[in-house]
N, C-alpha and C positions, 0 to 999 in steps of 0.2 A: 269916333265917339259921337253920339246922338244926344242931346238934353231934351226932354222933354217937359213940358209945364200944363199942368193940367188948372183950369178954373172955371167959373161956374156955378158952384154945388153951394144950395142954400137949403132952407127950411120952405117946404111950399105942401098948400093941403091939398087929399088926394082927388085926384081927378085935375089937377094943376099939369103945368109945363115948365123945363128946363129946358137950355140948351147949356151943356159942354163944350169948352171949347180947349185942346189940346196945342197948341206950341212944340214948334221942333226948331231945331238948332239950326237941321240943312235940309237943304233942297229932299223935298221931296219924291224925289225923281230917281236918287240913288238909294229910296227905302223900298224892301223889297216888297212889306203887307204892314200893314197897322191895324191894329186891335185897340175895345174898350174890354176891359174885366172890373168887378166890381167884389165888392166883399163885405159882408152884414157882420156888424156884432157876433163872435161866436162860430161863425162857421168860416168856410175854405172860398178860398179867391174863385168866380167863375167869370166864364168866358161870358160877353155882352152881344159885340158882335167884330168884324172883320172889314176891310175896306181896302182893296186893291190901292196904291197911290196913283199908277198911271190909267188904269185903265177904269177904276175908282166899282168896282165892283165887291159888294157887297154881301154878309148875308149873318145872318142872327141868331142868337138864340130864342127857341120856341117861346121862352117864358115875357121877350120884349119881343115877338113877331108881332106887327102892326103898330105898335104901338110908337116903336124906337128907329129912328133912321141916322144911318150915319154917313156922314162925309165928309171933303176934303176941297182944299182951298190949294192949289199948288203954288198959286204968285204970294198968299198971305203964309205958306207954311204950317198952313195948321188944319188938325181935323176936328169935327165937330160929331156930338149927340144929342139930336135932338129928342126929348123924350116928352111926350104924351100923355094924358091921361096916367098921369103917376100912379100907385100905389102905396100903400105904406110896406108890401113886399120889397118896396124899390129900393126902400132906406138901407143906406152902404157907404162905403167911399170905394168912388169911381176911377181907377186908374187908368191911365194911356202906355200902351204897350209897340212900339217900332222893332221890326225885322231883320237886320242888316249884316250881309254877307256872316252870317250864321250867329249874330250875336246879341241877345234882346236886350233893349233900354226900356227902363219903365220911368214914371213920370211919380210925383211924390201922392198923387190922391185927391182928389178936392171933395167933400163932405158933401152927400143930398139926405136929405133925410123929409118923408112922406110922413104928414100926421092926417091920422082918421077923420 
């Protein structure tokens, strides 16, 4: 069993920065890959980006390429999103998603929301 705790996620205007920060239970060394997804008012959960835990590799989706990076902390247990030059596209809640011997844990959400 994996718990995950997502926080972070405020009100900030566009062109502003966030960091995310995600909380996990165990060691991140027996997680296989970790994900951010995120989900706006109205429409379907998408994929953010992906983060190897050991080998901490990385990669995005087109719509945060450049903009969003993410990583991981293996002594503090937790991964992070650091996001950029917001958008008000970016407005969602942000969830944390772990890998583990074939069974996903997600994280409860933490709110960003981008004003114009």
């Amino acid at each position: 069993q994996v718990q995950l705790v997502e926080s972070g996620g405020d009100l900030v205007q566009a062109g502003g920065s966030l960091r995310l920060t995600c909380e996990v239970s165990r060691n991140l060394h027996s997680i296989h890959a970790m994900y951010w997804y995120r989900q706006a008012p109205g429409k379907e959960r998408e994929w953010v980006a992906t983060i190897s835990p050991i080998g901490g590799n990385s990669n995005y989706a087109e719509s945060v390429e450049g903009r969003f990076t993410v990583s991981r902390d293996l002594t503090e247990k937790k991964m992070y999103l650091q996001m950029n030059n917001l958008k008000p596209a970016d407005t969602a809640v942000y969830y944390c998603k772990a890998f583990q011997l074939g069974t996903e844990y997600w994280g409860q959400g933490t709110q960003v929301t981008v004003s114009a």
